[in-house]
C-alpha positions, 0 to 999 in steps of 0.5 A, a space after each residue: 551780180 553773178 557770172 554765169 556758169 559756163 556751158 558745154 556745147 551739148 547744154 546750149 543746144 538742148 537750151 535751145 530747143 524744146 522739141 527733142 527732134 529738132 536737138 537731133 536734127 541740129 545735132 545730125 546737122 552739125 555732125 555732116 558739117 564736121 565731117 565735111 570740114 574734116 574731108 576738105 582738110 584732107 583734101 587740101 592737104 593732100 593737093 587734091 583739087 575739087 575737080 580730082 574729088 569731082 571726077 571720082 564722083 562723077 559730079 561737077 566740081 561746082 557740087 563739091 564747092 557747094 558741099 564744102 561751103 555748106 551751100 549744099 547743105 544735103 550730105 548724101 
């Protein structure tokens, strides 16, 4: 039996999909979501709290908790 080669991410995700539109809507997607991580990161790491985010945003911290956990998947 033979093993499979191995695929880059980028390979995967154009096997998934036929339609080129959903590839760069999945592609966009992942993107906001690495963004996003990088952003918490930075924020933990510097001792900022969600409320600080918040505040400068003019938004409930609630906002910022979903944005982060990807319930609020809108990046805008």
């Amino acid at each position: 039996m033979e093993s499979a080669k191995p695929v880059s991410p980028e390979e995967f995700l154009d096997a998934m999909f036929d339609s080129d539109e959903d590839q760069h809507a999945l592609k966009d997607f992942l993107k906001q979501r690495q963004i996003v991580a990088k952003l918490a990161a930075i924020r933990v790491a510097n001792g900022v709290t969600q409320a600080d985010i918040a505040a400068h945003l003019d938004c409930g911290q609630s906002a910022v908790s979903k944005l982060e956990s990807g319930v609020d998947a809108v990046v805008t």
